[in-house]
C-alpha positions as CSV (number, residue, x, y, z in Angstrom):
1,X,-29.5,1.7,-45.3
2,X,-30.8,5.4,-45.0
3,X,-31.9,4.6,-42.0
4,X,-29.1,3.4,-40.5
5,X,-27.0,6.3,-41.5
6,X,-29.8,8.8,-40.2
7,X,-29.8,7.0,-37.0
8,X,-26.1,6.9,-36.4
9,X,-25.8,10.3,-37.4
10,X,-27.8,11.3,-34.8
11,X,-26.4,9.2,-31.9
12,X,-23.1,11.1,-33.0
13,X,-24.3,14.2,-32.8
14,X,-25.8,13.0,-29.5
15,X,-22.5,11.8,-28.3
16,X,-20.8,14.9,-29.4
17,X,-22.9,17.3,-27.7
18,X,-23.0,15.0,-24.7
19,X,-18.8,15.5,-24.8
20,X,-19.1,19.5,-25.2
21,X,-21.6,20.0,-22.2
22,X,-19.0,18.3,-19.6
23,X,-16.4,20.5,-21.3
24,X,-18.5,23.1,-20.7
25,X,-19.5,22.2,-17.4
26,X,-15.7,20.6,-16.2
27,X,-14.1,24.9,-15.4
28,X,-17.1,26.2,-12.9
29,X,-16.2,23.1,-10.8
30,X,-14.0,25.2,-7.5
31,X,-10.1,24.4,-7.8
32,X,-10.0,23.9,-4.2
33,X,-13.4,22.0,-3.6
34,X,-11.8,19.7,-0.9
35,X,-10.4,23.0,1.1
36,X,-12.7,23.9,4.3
37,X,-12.6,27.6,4.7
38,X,-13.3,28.9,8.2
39,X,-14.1,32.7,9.3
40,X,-11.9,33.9,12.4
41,X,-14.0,37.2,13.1
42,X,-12.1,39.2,15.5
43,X,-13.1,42.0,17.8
44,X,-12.0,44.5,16.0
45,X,-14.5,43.7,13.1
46,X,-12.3,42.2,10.4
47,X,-12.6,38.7,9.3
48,X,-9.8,36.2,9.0
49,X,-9.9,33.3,7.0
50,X,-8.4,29.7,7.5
51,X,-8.4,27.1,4.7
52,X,-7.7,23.5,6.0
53,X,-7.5,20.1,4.0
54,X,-10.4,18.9,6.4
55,X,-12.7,20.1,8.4
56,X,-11.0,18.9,12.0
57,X,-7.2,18.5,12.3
58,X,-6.2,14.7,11.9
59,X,-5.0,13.1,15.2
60,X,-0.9,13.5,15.8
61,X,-0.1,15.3,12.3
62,X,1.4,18.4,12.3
63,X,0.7,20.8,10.1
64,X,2.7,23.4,7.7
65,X,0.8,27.4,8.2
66,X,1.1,29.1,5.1
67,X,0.1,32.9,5.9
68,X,-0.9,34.3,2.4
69,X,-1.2,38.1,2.2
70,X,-3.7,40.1,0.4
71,X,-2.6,43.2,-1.7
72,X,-3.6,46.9,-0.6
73,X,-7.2,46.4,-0.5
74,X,-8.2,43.5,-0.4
75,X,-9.1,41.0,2.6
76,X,-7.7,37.8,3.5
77,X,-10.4,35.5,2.3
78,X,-8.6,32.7,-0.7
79,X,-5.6,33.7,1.7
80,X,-3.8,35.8,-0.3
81,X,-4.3,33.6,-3.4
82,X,-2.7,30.8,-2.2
83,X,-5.8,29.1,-0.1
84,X,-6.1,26.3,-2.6
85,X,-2.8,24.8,-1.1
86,X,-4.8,23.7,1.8
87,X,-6.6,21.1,-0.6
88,X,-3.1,20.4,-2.6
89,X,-1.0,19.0,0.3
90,X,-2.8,17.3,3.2
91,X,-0.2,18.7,5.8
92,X,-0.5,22.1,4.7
93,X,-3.2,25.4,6.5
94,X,-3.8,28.3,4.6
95,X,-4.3,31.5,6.9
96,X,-5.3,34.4,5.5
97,X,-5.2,37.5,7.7
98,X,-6.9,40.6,6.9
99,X,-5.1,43.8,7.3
100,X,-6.5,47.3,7.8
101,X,-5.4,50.3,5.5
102,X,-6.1,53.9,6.4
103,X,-7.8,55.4,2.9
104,X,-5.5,58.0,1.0
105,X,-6.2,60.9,-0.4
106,X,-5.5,60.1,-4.4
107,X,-4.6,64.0,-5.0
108,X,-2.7,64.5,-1.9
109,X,0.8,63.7,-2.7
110,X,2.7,61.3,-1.1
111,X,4.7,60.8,2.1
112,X,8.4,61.2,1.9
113,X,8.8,57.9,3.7
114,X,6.5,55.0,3.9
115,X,4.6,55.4,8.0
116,X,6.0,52.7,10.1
117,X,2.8,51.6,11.4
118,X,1.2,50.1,8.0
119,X,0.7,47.2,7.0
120,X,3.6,47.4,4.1
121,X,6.0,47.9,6.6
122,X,4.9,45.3,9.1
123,X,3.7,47.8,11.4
124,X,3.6,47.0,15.2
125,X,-0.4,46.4,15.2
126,X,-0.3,44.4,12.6
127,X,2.7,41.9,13.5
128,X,0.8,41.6,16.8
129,X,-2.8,40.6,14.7
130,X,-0.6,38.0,12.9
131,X,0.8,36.3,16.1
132,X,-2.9,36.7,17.8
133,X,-4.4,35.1,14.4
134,X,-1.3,32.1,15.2
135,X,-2.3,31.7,18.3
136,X,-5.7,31.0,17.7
137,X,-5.5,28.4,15.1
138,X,-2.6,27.0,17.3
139,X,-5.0,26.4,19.7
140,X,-6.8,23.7,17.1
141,X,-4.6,22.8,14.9
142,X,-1.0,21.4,15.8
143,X,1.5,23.5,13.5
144,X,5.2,23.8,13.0
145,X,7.1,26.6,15.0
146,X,7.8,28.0,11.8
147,X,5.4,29.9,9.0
148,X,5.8,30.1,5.4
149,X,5.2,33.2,4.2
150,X,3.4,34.7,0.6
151,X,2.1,37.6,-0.8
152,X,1.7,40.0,-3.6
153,X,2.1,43.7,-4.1
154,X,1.3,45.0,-0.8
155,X,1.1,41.5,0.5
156,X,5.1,40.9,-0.6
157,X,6.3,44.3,1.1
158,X,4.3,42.9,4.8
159,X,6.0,39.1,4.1
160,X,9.8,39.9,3.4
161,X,9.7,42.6,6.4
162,X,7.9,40.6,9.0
163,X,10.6,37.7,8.0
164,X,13.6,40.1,8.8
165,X,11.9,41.3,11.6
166,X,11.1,37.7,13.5
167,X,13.5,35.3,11.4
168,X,13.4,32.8,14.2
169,X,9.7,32.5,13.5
170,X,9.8,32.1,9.2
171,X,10.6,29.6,7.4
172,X,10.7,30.3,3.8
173,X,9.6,33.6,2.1
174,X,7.3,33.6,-1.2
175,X,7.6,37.6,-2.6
176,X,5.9,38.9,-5.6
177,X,5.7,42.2,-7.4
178,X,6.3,44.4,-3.9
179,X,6.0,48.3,-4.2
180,X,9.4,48.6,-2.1
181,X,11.2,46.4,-0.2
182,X,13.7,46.5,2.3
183,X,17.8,47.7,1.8
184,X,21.1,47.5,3.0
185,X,21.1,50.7,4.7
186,X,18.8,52.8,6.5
187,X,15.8,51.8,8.7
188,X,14.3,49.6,6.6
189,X,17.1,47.4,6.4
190,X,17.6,43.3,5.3
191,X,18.3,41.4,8.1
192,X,21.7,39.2,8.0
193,X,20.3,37.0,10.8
194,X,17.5,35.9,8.3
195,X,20.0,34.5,6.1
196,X,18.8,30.7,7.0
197,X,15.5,31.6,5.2
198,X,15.1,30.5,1.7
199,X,13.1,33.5,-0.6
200,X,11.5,33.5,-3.8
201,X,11.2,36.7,-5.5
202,X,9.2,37.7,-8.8
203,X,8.0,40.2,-10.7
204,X,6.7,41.2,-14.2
205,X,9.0,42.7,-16.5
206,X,6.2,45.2,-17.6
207,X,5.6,45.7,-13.8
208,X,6.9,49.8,-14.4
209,X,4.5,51.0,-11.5
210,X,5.8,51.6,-7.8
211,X,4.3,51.0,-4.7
212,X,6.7,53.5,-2.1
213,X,7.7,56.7,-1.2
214,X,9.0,59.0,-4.3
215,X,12.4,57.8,-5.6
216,X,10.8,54.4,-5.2
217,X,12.5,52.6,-8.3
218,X,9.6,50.6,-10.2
219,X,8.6,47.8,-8.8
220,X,10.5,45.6,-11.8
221,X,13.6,47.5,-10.6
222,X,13.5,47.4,-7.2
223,X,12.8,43.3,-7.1
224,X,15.7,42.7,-9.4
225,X,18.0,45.0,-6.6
226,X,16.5,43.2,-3.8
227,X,17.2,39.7,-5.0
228,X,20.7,40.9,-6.2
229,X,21.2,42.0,-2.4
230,X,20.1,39.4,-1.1
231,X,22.2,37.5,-3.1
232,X,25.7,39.6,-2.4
233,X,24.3,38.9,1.2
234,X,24.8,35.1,0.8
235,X,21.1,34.7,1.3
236,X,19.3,31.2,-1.0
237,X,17.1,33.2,-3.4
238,X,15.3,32.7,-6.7
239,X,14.2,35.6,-9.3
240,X,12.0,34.9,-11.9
241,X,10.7,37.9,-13.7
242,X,8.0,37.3,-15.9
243,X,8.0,38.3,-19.7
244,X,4.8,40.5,-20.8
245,X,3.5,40.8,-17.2
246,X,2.1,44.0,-15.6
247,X,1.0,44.0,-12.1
248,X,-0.3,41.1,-12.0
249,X,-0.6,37.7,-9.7
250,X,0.3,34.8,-12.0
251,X,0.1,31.2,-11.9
252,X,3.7,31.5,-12.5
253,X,4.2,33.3,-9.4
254,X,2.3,31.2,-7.0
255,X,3.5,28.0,-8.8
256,X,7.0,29.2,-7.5
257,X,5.4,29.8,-4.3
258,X,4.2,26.5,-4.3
259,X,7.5,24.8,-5.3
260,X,9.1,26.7,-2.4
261,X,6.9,25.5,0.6
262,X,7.2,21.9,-1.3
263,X,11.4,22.1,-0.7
264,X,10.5,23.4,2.9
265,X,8.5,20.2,3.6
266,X,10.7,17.7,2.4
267,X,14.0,19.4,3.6
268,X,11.6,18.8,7.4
């Protein structure tokens, strides 16, 4: 009787230790492991980055392009967070464009106005990279005359302008946490004409920082105005902002990034 008990203690300690190294193990396996990501090096250097549900486009599908866009900083590889889509819906491409910053100066103050040629602003350069980068994977893959666009921080401030800037090209907009963001007057102005495109628009509610000229509201403030204009406007906009959040990239937020380009493929 000893025995026995000695014996089955041990196969369930066995048993459990078995269960708690595949818990263990179960996180480190990738989110995305079904996504292929591909390297579009261009001549200038940079490397773009494609994810794709498989490795060659399936014959007559056409396929949603997501263009996911990093924050100040960073590169375009996971496609601005958002790559994983790519292995989520199997008429969905991820491209993730990489976008040069000049360096600033940390003690030098900053410019009355944000420069019209960066990235934040969807400088000139940069909107012509993105419609080279479309181009090219155009060439491969067959995709719908329309993009669906994401970002965050820096990537938000490119995707809303670039939207009122070539509405007939965009689709549906996914903005979180921007530094500054376009207004009813001035220059940098919403577009009226981009009122077909649905927008989502987050940001944390301890998101006090500000990415823009001084007078820049912070960038809690100045989400909550732009979705409020956009709503006066009569554009289709949700506004989530996100309790006991900083600057930071959420689940939440990409999750309602998600849900958008899901709408935007069944409403197709």
């Amino acid at each position: 009787m000893i025995r026995l008990l000695t014996r089955f203690s041990l196969e369930k300690k066995v048993f459990r230790l078995g269960v708690v190294a595949f818990l263990v193990l179960l996180p480190v396996l990738p989110a995305g492991m079904h996504a292929r990501e591909t390297e579009l090096p261009d001549a200038n250097g940079l490397t773009h980055w494609l994810d794709t549900p498989t490795e060659q486009p399936v014959a007559g599908k056409t396929y949603w392009l997501v263009v996911g866009v990093h924050g100040a900083g960073g590169t375009g590889k996971g496609g601005g967070g958002v790559g994983a889509w790519a292995s989520e819906f199997d008429d969905v491409i991820v491209l993730g464009p990489s976008f040069e910053q000049p360096k600033r100066d940390p003690n030098a103050p900053r410019p009355a106005t944000m420069p019209r040629d960066i990235y934040q602003m969807s400088g000139p350069a940069h909107e012509a990279k993105l419609t080279e980068l479309i181009a090219q994977v155009g060439k491969t893959w067959s995709v719908h005359p329309k993009i669906v666009l994401h970002g965050f921080s820096a990537g938000a401030q490119f995707s809303h302008r670039y939207a009122f800037r070539h509405p007939e090209l965009v689709a549906a907009v996914s903005a979180h946490s921007g530094g500054s963001w376009a207004k009813l007057e001035g220059d940098d102005r919403i577009n009226p004409a981009a009122k077909h495109i649905p927008f989502v628009v987050s940001c944390g509610e301890d998101d006090r920082g500000s990415g823009g000229p001084p007078g820049t509201p912070p960038r809690i403030e100045g989400a909550r105005r732009f979705a409020a204009q956009l709503m006066a406007l009569g554009f289709a906009v949700e506004f989530k902002a996100w309790p006991g959040i900083a600057h930071q990239h959420t689940p939440d937020a990409k999750a309602l990034g998600r849900a958008l380009l899901q709408k935007v493929r069944e409403q197709k």
